[in-house]
PyMOL commands that place a pseudoatom at each C-alpha (Angstrom):
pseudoatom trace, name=CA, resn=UNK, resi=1, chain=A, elem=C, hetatm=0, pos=[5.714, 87.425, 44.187]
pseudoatom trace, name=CA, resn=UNK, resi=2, chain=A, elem=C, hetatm=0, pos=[3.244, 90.405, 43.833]
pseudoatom trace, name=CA, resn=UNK, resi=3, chain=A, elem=C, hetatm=0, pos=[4.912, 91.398, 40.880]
pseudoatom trace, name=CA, resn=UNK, resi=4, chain=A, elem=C, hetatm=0, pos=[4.604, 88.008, 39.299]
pseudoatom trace, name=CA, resn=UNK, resi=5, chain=A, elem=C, hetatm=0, pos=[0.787, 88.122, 39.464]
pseudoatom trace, name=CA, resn=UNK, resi=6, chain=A, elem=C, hetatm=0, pos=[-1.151, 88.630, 36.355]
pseudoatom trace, name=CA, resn=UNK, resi=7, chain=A, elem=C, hetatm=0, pos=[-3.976, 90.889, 35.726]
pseudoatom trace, name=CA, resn=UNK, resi=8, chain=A, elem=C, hetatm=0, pos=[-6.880, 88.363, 33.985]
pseudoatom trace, name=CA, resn=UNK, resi=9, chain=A, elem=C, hetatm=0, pos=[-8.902, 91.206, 32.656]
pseudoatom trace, name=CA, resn=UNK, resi=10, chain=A, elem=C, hetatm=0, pos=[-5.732, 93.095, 30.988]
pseudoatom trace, name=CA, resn=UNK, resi=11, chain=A, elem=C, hetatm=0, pos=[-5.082, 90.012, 29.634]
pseudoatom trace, name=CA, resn=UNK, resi=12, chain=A, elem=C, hetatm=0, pos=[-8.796, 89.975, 28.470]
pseudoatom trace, name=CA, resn=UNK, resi=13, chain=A, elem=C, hetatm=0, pos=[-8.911, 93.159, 27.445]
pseudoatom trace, name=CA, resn=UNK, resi=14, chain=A, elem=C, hetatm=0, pos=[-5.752, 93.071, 25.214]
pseudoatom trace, name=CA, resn=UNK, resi=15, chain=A, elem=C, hetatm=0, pos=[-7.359, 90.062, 23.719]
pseudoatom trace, name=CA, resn=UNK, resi=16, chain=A, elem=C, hetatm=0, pos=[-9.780, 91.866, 22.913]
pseudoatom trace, name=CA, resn=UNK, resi=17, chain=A, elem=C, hetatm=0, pos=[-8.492, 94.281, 21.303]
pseudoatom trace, name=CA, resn=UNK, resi=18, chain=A, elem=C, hetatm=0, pos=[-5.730, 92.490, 19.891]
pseudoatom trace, name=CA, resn=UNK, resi=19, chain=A, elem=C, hetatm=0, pos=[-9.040, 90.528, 17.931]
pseudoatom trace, name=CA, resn=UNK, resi=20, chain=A, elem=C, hetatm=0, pos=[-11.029, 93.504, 17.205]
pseudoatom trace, name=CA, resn=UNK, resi=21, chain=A, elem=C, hetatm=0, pos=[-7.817, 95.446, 15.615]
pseudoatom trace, name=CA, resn=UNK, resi=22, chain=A, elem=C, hetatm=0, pos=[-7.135, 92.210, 13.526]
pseudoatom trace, name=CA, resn=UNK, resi=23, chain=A, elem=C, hetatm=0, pos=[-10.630, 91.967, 12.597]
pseudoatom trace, name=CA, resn=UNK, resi=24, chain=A, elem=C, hetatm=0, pos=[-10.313, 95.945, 11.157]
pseudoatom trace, name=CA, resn=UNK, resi=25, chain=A, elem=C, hetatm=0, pos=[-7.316, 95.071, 9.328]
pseudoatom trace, name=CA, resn=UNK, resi=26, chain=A, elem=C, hetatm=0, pos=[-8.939, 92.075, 7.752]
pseudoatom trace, name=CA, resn=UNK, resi=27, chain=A, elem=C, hetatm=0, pos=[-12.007, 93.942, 6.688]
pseudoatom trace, name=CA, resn=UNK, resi=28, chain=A, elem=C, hetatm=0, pos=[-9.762, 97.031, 5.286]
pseudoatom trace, name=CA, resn=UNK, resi=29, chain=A, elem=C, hetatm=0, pos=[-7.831, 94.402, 3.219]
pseudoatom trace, name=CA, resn=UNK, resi=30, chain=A, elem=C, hetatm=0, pos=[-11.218, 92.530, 2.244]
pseudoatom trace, name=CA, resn=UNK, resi=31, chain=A, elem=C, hetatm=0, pos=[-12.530, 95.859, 1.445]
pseudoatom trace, name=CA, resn=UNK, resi=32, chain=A, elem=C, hetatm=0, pos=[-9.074, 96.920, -0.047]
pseudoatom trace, name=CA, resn=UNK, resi=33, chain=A, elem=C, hetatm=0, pos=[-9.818, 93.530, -2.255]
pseudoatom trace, name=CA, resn=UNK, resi=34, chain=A, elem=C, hetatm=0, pos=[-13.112, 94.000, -3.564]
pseudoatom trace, name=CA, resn=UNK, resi=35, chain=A, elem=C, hetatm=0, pos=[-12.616, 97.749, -4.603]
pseudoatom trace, name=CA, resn=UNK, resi=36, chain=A, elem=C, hetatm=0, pos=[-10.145, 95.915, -7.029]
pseudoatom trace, name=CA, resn=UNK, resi=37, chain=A, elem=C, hetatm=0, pos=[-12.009, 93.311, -7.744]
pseudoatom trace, name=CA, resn=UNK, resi=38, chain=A, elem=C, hetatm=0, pos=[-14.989, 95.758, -8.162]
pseudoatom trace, name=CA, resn=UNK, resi=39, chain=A, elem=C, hetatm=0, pos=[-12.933, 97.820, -10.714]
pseudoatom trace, name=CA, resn=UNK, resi=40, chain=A, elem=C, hetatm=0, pos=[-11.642, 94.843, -12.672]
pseudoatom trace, name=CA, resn=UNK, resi=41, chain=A, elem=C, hetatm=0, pos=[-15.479, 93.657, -13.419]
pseudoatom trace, name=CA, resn=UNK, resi=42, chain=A, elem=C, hetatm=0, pos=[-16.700, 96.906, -13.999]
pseudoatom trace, name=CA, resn=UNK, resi=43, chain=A, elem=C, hetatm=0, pos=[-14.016, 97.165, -17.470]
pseudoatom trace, name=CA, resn=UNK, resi=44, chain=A, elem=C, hetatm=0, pos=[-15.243, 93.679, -18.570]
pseudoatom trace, name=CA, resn=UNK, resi=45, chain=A, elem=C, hetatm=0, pos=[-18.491, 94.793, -18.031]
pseudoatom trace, name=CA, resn=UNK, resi=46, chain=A, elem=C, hetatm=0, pos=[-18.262, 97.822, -19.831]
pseudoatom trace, name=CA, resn=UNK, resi=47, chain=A, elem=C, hetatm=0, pos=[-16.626, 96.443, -22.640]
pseudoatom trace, name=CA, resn=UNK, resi=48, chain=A, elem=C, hetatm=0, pos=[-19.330, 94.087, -22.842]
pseudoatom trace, name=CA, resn=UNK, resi=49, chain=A, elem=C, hetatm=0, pos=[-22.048, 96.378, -22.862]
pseudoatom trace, name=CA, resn=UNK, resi=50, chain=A, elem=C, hetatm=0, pos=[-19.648, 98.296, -25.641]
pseudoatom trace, name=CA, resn=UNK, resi=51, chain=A, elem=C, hetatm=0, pos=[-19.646, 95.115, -27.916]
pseudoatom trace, name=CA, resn=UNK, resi=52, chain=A, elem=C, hetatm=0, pos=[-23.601, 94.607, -27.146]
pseudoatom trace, name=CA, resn=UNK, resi=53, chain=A, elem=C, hetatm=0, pos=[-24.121, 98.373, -28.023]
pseudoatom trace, name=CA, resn=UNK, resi=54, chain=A, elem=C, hetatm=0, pos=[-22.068, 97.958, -31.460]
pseudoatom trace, name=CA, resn=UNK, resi=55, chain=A, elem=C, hetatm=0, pos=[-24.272, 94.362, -32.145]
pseudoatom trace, name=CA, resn=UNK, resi=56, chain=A, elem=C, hetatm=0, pos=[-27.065, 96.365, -31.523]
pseudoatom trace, name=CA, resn=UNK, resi=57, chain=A, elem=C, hetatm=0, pos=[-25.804, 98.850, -33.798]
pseudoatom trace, name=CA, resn=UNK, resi=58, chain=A, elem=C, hetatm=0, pos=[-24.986, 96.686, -36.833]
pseudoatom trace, name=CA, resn=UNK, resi=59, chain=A, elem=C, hetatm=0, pos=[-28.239, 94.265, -36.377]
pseudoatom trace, name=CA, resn=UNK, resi=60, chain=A, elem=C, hetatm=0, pos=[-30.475, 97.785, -36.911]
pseudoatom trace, name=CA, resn=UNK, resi=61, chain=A, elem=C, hetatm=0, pos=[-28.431, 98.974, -39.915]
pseudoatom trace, name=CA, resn=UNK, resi=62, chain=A, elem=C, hetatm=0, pos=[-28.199, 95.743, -41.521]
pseudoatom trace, name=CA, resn=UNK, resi=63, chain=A, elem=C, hetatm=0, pos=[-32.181, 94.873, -40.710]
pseudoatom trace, name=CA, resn=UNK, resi=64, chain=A, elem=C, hetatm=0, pos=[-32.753, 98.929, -42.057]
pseudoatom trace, name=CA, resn=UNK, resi=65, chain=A, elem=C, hetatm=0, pos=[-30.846, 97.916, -44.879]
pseudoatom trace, name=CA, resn=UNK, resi=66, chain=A, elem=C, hetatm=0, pos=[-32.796, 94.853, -45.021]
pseudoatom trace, name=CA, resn=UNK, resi=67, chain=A, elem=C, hetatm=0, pos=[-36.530, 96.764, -45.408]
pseudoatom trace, name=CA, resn=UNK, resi=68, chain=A, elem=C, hetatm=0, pos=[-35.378, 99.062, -47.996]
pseudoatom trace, name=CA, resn=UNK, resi=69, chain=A, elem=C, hetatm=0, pos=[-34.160, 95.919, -50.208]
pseudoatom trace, name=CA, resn=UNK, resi=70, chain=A, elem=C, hetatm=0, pos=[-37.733, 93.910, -48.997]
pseudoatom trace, name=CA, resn=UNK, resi=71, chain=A, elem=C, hetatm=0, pos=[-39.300, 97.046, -49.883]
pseudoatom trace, name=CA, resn=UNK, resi=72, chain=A, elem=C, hetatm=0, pos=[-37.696, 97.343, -53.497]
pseudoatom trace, name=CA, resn=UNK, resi=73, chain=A, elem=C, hetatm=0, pos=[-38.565, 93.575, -54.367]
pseudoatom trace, name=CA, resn=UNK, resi=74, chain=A, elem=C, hetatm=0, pos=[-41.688, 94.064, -53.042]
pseudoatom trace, name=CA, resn=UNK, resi=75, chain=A, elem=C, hetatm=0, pos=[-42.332, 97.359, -55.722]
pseudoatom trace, name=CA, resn=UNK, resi=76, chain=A, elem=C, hetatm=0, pos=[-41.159, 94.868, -58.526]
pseudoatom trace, name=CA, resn=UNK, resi=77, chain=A, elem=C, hetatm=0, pos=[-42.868, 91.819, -57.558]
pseudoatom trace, name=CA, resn=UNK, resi=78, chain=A, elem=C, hetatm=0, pos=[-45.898, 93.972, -57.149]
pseudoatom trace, name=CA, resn=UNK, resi=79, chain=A, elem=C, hetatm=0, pos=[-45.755, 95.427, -60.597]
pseudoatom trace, name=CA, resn=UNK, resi=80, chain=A, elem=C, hetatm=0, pos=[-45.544, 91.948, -61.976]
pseudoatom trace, name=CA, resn=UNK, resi=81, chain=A, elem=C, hetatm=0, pos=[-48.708, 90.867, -60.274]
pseudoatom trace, name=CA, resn=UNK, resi=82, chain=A, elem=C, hetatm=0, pos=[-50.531, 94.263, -61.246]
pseudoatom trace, name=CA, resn=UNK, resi=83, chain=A, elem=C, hetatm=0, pos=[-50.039, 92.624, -65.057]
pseudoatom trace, name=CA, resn=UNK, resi=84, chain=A, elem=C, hetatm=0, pos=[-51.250, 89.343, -63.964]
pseudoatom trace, name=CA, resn=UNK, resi=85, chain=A, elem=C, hetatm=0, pos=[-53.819, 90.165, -61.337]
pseudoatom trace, name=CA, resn=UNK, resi=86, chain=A, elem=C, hetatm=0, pos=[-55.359, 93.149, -63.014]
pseudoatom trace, name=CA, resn=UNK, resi=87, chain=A, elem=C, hetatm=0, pos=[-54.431, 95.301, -59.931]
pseudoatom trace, name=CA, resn=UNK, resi=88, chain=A, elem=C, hetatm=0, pos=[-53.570, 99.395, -60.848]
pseudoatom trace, name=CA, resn=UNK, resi=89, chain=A, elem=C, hetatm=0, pos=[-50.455, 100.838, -60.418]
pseudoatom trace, name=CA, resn=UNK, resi=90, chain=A, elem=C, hetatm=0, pos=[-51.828, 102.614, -57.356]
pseudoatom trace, name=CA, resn=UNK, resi=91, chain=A, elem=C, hetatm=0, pos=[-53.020, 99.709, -55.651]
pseudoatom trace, name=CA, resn=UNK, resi=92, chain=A, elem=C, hetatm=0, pos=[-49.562, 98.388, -56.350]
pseudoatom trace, name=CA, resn=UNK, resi=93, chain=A, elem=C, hetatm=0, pos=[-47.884, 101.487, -54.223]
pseudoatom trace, name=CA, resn=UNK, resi=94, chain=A, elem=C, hetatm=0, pos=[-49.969, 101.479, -51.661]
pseudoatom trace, name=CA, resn=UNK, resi=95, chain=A, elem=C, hetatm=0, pos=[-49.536, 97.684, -50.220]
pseudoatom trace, name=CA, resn=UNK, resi=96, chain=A, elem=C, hetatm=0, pos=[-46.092, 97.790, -51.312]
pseudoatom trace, name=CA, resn=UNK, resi=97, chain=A, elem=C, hetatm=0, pos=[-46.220, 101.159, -49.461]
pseudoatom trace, name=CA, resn=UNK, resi=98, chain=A, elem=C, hetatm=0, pos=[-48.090, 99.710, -46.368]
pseudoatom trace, name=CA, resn=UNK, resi=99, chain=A, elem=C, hetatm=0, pos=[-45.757, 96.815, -46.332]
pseudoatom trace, name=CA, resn=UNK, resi=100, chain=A, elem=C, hetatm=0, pos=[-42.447, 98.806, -46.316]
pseudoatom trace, name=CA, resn=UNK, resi=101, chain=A, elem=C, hetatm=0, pos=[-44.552, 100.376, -42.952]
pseudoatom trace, name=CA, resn=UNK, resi=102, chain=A, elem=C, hetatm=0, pos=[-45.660, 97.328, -41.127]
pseudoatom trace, name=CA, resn=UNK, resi=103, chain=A, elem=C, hetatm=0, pos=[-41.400, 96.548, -41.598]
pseudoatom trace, name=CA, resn=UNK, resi=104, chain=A, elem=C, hetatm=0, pos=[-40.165, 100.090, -40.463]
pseudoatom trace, name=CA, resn=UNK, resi=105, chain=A, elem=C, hetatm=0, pos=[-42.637, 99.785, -37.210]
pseudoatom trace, name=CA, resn=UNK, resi=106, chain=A, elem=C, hetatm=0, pos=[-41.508, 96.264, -36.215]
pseudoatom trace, name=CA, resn=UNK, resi=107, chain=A, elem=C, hetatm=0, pos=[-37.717, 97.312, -36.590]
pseudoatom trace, name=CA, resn=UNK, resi=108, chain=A, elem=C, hetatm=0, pos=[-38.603, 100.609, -34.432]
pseudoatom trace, name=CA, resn=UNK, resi=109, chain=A, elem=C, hetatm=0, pos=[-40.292, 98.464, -32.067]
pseudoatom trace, name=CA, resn=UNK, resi=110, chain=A, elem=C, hetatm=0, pos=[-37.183, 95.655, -32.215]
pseudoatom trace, name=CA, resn=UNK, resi=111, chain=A, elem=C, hetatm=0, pos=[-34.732, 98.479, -32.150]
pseudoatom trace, name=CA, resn=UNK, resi=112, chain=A, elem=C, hetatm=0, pos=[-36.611, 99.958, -28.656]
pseudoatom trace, name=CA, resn=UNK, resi=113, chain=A, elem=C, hetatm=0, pos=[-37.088, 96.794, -27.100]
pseudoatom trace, name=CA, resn=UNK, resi=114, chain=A, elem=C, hetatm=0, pos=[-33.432, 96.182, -27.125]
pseudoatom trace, name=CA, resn=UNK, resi=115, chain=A, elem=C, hetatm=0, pos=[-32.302, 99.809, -26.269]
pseudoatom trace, name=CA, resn=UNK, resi=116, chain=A, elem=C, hetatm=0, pos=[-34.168, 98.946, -22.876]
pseudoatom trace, name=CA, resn=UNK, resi=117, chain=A, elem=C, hetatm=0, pos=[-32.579, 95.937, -22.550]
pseudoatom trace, name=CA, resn=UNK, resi=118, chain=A, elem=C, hetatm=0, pos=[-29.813, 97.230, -22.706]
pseudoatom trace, name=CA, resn=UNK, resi=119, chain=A, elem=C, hetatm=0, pos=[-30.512, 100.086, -20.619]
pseudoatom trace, name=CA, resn=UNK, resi=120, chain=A, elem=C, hetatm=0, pos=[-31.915, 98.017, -18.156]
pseudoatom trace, name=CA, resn=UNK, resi=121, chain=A, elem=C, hetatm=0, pos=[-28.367, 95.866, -18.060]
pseudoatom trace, name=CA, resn=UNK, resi=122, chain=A, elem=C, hetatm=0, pos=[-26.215, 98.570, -17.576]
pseudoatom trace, name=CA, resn=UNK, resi=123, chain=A, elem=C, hetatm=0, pos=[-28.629, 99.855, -14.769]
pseudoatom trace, name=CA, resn=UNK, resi=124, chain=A, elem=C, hetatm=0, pos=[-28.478, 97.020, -12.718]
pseudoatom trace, name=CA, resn=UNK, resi=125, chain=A, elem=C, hetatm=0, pos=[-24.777, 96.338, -13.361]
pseudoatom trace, name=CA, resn=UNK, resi=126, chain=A, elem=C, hetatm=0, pos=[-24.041, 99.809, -11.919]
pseudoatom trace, name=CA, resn=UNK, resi=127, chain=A, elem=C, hetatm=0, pos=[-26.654, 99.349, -9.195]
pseudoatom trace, name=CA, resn=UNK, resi=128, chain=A, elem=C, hetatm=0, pos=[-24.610, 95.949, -8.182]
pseudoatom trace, name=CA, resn=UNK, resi=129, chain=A, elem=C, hetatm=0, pos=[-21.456, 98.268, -8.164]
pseudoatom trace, name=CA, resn=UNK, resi=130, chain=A, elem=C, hetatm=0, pos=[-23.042, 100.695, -5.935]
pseudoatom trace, name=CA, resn=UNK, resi=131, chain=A, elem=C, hetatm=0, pos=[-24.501, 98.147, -3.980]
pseudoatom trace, name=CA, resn=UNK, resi=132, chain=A, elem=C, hetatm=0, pos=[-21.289, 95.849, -3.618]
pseudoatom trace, name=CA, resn=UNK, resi=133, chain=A, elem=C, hetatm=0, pos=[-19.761, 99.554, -2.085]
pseudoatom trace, name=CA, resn=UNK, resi=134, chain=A, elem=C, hetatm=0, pos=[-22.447, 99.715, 0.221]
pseudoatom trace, name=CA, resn=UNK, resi=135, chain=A, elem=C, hetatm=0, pos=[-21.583, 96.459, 1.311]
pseudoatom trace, name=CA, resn=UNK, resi=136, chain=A, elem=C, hetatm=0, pos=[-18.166, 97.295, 2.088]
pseudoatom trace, name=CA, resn=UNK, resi=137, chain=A, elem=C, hetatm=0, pos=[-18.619, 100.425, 3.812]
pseudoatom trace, name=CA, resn=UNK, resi=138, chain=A, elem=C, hetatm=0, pos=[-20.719, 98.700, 5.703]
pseudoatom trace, name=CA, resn=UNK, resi=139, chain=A, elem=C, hetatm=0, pos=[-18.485, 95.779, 6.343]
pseudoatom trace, name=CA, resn=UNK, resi=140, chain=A, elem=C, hetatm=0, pos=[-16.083, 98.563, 7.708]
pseudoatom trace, name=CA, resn=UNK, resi=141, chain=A, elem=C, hetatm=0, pos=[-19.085, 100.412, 9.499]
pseudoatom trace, name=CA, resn=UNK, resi=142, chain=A, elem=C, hetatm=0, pos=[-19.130, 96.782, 11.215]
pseudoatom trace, name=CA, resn=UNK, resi=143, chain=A, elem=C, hetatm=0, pos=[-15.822, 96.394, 12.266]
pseudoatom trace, name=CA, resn=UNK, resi=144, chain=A, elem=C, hetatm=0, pos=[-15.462, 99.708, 13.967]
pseudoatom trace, name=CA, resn=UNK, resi=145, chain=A, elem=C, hetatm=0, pos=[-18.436, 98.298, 16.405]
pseudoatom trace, name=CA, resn=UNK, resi=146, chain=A, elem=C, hetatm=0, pos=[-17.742, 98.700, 20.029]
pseudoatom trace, name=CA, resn=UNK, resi=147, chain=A, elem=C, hetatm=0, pos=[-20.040, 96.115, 21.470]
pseudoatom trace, name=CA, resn=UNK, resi=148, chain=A, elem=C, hetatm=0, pos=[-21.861, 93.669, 20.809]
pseudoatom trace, name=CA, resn=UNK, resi=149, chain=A, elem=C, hetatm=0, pos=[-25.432, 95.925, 20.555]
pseudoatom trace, name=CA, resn=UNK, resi=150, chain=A, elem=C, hetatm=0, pos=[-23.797, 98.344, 18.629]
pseudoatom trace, name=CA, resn=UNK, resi=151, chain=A, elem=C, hetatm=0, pos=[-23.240, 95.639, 15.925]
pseudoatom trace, name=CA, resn=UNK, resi=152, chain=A, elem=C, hetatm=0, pos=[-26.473, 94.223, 15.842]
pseudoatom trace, name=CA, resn=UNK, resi=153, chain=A, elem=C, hetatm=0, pos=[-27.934, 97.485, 15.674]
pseudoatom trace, name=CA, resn=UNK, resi=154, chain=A, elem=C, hetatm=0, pos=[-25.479, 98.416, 12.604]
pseudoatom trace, name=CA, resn=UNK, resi=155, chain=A, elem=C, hetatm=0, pos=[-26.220, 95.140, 11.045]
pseudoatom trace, name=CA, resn=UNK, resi=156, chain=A, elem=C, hetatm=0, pos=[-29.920, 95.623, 11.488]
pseudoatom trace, name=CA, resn=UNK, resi=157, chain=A, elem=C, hetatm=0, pos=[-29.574, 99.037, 10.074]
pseudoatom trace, name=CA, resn=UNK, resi=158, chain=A, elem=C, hetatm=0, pos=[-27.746, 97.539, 6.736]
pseudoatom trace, name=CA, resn=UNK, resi=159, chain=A, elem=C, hetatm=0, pos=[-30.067, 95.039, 6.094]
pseudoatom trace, name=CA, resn=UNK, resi=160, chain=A, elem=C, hetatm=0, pos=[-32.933, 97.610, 6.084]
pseudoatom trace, name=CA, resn=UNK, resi=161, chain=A, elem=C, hetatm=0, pos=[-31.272, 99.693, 3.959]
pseudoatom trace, name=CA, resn=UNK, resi=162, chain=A, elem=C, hetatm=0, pos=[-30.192, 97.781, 1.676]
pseudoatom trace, name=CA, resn=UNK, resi=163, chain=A, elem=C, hetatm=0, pos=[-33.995, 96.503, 1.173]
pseudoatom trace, name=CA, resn=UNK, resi=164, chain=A, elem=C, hetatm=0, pos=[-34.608, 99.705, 0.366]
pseudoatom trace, name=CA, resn=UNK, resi=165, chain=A, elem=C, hetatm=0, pos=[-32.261, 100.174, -2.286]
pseudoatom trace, name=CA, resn=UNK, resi=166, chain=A, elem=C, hetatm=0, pos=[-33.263, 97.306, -3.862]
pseudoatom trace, name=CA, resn=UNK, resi=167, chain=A, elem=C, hetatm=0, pos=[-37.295, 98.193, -3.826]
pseudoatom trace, name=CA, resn=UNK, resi=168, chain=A, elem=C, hetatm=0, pos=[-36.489, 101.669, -4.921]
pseudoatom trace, name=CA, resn=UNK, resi=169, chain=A, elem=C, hetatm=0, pos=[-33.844, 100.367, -7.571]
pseudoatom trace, name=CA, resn=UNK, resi=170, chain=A, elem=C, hetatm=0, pos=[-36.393, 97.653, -8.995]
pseudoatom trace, name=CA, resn=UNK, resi=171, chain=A, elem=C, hetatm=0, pos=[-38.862, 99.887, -9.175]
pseudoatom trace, name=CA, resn=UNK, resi=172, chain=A, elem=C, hetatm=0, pos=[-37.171, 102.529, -11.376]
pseudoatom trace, name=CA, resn=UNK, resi=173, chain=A, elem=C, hetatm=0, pos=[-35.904, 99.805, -13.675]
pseudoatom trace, name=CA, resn=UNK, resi=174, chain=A, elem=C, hetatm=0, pos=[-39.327, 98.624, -13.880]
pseudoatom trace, name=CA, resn=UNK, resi=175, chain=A, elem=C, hetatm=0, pos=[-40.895, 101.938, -14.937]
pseudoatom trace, name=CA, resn=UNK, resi=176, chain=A, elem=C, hetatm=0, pos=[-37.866, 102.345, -17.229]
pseudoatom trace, name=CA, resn=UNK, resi=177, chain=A, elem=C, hetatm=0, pos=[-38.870, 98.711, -19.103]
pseudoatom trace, name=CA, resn=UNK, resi=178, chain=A, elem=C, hetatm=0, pos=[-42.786, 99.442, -18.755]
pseudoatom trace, name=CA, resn=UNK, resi=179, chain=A, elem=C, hetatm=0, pos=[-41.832, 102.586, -20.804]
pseudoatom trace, name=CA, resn=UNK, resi=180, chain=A, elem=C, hetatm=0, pos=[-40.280, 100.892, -23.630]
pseudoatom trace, name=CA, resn=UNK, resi=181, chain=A, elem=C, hetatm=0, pos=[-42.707, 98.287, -23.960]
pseudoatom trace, name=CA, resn=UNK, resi=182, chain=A, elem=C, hetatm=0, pos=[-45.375, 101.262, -24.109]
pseudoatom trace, name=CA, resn=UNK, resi=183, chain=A, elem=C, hetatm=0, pos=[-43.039, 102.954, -26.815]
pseudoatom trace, name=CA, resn=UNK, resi=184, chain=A, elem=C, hetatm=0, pos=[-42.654, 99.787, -28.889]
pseudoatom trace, name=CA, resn=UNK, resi=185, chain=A, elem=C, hetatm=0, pos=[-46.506, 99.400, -28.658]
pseudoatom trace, name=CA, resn=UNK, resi=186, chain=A, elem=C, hetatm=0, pos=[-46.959, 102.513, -30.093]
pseudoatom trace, name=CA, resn=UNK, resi=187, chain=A, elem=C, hetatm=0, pos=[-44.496, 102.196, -32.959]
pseudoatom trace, name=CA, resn=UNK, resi=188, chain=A, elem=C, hetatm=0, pos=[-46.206, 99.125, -33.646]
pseudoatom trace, name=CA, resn=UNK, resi=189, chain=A, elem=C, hetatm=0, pos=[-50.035, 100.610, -33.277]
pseudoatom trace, name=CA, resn=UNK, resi=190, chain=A, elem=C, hetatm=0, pos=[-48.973, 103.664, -35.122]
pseudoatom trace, name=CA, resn=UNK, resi=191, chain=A, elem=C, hetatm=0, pos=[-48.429, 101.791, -38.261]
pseudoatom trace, name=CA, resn=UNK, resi=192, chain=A, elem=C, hetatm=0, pos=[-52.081, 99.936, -38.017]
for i in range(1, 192): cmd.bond("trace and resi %d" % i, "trace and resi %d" % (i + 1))
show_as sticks, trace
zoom trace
């Protein structure tokens, strides 16, 4: 009958273990999972921001196209009122001049403005890529956890740092966009 006797911490032990290895196989194949579901967002999102690029593209030439033709009616209309008005043919140029300006800087200042939005997108879209692989990793880092104070102080340890990629991160988009804005300012004040 001794050999019929069972050994309640092997069998606790090989619990154990049997958990924790299903638990690493789980992760890998969550992990495993959201690499490809990683990669198959990443090409819609990139074509997106491909088709938003183009827009952005076609909007400027067709609003540059727009300017020169406000610009030419403006010449016209302006020679018609220099007959009516009594104004000279150089106070004619220059508003029609200034005009065609004040419509350049707002298009420079449009155009800027949505360069940085766009920038901005694509920035945080790849810092949610990098950020959903951090994740992982440390979903994996995790499941390789011995005990149970070696997991809290791994999870403690991810949740800091990923804190501190997202202060860091916000903050360089933010000086990117306060950029911009200053830039478009300037096309704008540059014209005045």
């Amino acid at each position: 009958m001794a050999g019929a006797q069972t050994n309640p911490k092997g069998d606790h032990d090989e619990r154990v273990t049997n958990i924790a290895s299903a638990a690493r196989s789980n992760t890998s194949k969550a992990a495993e999972q959201g690499q490809q579901l990683l990669e198959a967002g990443s090409d819609g999102i990139y074509r997106i921001i491909d088709l938003q690029e183009r827009t952005t593209e076609n909007a400027r030439q067709v609003l540059q196209s727009g300017i020169e033709t406000a610009s030419h009616q403006i010449r016209q209309l302006s020679g018609r009122f220099v007959h009516v008005l009594g104004f000279s043919n150089e106070d004619t140029e220059r508003l029609a001049s200034q005009s065609k300006q004040n419509l350049e800087a707002v298009s420079r200042g449009g155009t800027v403005l949505t360069q940085a939005f766009q920038d901005a997108s694509r920035r945080w879209f790849d810092l949610s890529q990098k950020q959903w692989q951090r994740n992982l990793d440390g979903l994996n880092r995790l499941a390789r956890a011995k005990s149970v104070q070696e997991f809290a102080a791994i999870q403690s340890e991810l949740i800091r740092e990923g804190l501190q990629h997202v202060v860091s991160d916000s903050r360089a988009i933010a000086e990117r966009s306060l950029r911009a804005v200053d830039e478009a300012g300037k096309a704008l004040t540059n014209t005045a």
